[in-house]
C-alpha positions, 0 to 999 in steps of 0.5 A: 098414339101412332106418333108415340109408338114410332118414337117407342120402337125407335128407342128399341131400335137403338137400344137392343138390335143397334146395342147404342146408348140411347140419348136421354133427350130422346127418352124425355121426348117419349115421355113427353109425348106420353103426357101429350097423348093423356092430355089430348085425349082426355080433352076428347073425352070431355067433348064426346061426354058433352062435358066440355062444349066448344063453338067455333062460329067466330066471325073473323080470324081475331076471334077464331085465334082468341078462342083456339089459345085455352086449347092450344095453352092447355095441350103445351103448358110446359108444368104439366108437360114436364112431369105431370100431372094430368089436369083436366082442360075445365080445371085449367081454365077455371084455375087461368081465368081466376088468378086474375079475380082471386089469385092464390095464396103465396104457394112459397111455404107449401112449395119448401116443405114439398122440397123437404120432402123430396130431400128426405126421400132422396136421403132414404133413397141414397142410403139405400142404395148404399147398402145394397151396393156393399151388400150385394145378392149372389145366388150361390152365396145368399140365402133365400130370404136375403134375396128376397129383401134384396130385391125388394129393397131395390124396387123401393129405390126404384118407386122412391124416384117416380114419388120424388119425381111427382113431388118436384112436379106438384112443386112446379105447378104449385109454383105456377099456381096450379093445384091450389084448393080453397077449403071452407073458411078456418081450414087452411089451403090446400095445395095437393089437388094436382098430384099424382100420389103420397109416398105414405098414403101409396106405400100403406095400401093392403091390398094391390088393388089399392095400391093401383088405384093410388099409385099414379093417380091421374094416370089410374084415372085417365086409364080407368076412364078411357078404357076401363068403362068403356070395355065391355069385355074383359076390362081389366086386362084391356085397360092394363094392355092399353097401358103397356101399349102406352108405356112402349111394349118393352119385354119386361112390359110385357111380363110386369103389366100382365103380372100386374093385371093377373095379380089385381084380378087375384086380389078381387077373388081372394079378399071376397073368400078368404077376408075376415070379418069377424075377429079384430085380431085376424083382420090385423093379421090379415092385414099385415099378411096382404100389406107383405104380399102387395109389396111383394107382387109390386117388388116384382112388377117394378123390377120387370117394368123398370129394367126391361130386358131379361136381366131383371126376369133373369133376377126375378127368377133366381130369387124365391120372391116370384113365388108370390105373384106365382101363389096368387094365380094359383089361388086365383084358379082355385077360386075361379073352379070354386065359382063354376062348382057353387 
C-alpha cells in the first residue's frame, strides 16, 4: 500500500503543483498496482484465516521453485491484472489444475454476446454524450430541474464506462477459461462467477446500500472482508477511508466516499422508520422514490470521485441535485435524536 501510495501522490505531483498532463501508462500503472495489492492481500487473508495452508519444506531448490509458481502465476496473471476481477487464489488453482482434467466448454458464444453488450453500452453511452454536448447546463440560463438531469445524465456516462470496462475484463478472463460455473445437469454453463457487476441488476437497486454491495462486487467484498469485519469501532466509515486511501485521496475522494458512507449510514436508519410494510401500493411508491434517491446520491458521489478536483464540487453545488445527499443527513440526524429520546 506504501508502494502504491507513493505512485498515488506522484500522479498529484504532477498534476496540480506541476499542472502537467499525466501520462496514461502512469494512471495504468496505478491501477495495476491497486488490483496487485487487493490480490495480495486477499492471499493473506487466506493464510491468516487458515483457509489457504501452505508448506514450504521442499527439500531442494527444484522443489521449493515448483511450489512458489501457483503463487507467483496467481499474483502476476495479466487477465486479472489488467481489469479485474478479484479472484481468490483456490478459485485460481482449482480452476488452472482442472482445465487439464475437464477443460471448459468453448467460451466463443459467451465471449460475442458480452462484446454485444459492450457495444450496446458503448452506443447509449455515445448517444448520450452527444446531447449533453449540444444541450449544454448554464447556471444562469437552465432551470433547475434540467440541471439536475443534466448532472445525472453525465454520472450515467461516467458508470456506463466502469460497466463496459468490467464486461471487457469478464471477456478476457472468460477467454482464458476463467469464470467458467459447471451448473447441474440440464442447465447451461455459467460463465459470470467472475465479474464485477451487471449494468441492469446494479442500476436497479432502491436502496444505496444496495447499490454498494453490487457495484463492484469483488471489490465490495474484498473491502467488506478486509476491513469492515475486522473493525470493531465504526466500521462503516473505516472501511470507506480505507478505500479512499486505496483510490489515491484525491479532493473529490475525499468529499464523494464520505458522501458515500454518510449517505449509506443514512439508508440504514431511514429504510427501518419510514419503509412500509403494509399497503403494496405505498411500498411501490416507496420504491420508486428511493430507487430516484440513490441515483441521485450516486450522480453526486460519481462526479466528485470521477473529477476530482473543484471543478465538479464547484458543479455539484450550482445545481440543486446536492440537495439530495444533503436531505438524507438531515434525516439521518433526525433519526439518530429519535433513538437517544426512545
Amino acid at each position: 500500500m506504501m508502494w502504491q501510495t507513493l505512485w498515488h501522490l506522484l500522479i498529484q505531483y504532477r498534476e496540480y503543483y506541476l499542472h502537467e498532463p499525466v501520462c496514461i501508462r502512469l494512471f495504468l500503472a496505478a491501477s495495476s498496482l491497486m488490483l496487485l495489492t487487493q490480490r495480495i492481500t486477499s492471499l493473506s487473508l487466506d493464510l491468516q484465516e487458515k483457509r489457504l495452508m501452505l508448506s514450504f519444506n521442499a527439500s531442494s531448490k527444484k522443489k521449493a521453485c515448483v511450489m512458489l509458481l501457483p503463487l507467483i502465476s496467481y499474483i502476476l496473471n495479466f487477465t486479472t491484472l489488467l481489469g479485474g476481477p478479484l479472484c481468490s487464489y483456490s478459485r485460481f488453482v482449482s480452476l488452472m489444475t482442472g482445465m487439464s482434467l475437464s477443460p471448459p466448454p468453448n467460451p466463443l458464444s459467451v465471449v460475442l454476446l458480452k462484446l454485444v453488450q459492450v457495444l450496446f453500452l458503448e452506443c447509449l453511452r455515445h448517444g448520450l454524450v452527444y446531447y449533453l454536448k449540444h444541450n449544454t447546463y448554464s447556471p444562469s440560463k437552465s432551470v433547475a430541474p434540467y440541471g439536475v438531469l443534466w448532472v445525472w445524465g453525465l454520472a450515467v456516462v461516467l458508470r456506463i464506462q466502469y460497466y463496459s470496462h468490467w464486461r471487457i475484463s469478464e471477456c478476457l478472463n472468460n477467454a482464458a477459461g476463467f469464470g467458467f460455473w459447471e451448473n447441474s445437469s440440464g442447465d447451461p454453463p455459467d460463465w459470470s462467477s467472475l465479474s464485477d457487476g451487471d449494468f441492469w441488476t446494479i442500476e436497479a437497486s432502491s436502496r444505496i446500500s444496495e447499490f454498494s454491495r453490487r457495484w463492484n462486487g469483488t471489490t465490495a467484498s474484498w473491502l467488506r472482508r478486509l476491513v469492515y469485519l475486522r473493525c470493531r469501532r465504526f466500521p462503516l466509515f473505516m472501511t470507506f477511508g480505507f478505500s479512499l486511501w486505496w483510490h489515491g485521496g484525491h479532493l473529490g475522494h475525499f468529499v464523494g466516499f464520505l458522501t458515500w458512507a454518510v449517505t449509506v449510514k443514512a439508508d440504514y436508519h431511514i429504510h427501518r422508520h419510514l419503509c412500509p410494510r403494509h399497503s403494496s401500493t405505498w411500498r411501490k411508491a416507496y420504491t420508486c422514490l428511493s430507487w430516484i434517491n440513490t441515483q441521485m446520491i450516486i450522480a453526486c458521489i460519481v462526479m466528485a470521485v470521477e473529477l476530482r478536483n473543484v471543478s465538479s464540487l464547484r458543479l455539484l453545488s450550482t445545481t440543486y441535485i446536492c440537495l439530495f445527499p444533503l436531505f438524507n443527513i438531515i434525516l439521518l440526524l433526525i433519526s439518530l435524536k429519535l433513538n437517544t429520546v426512545y
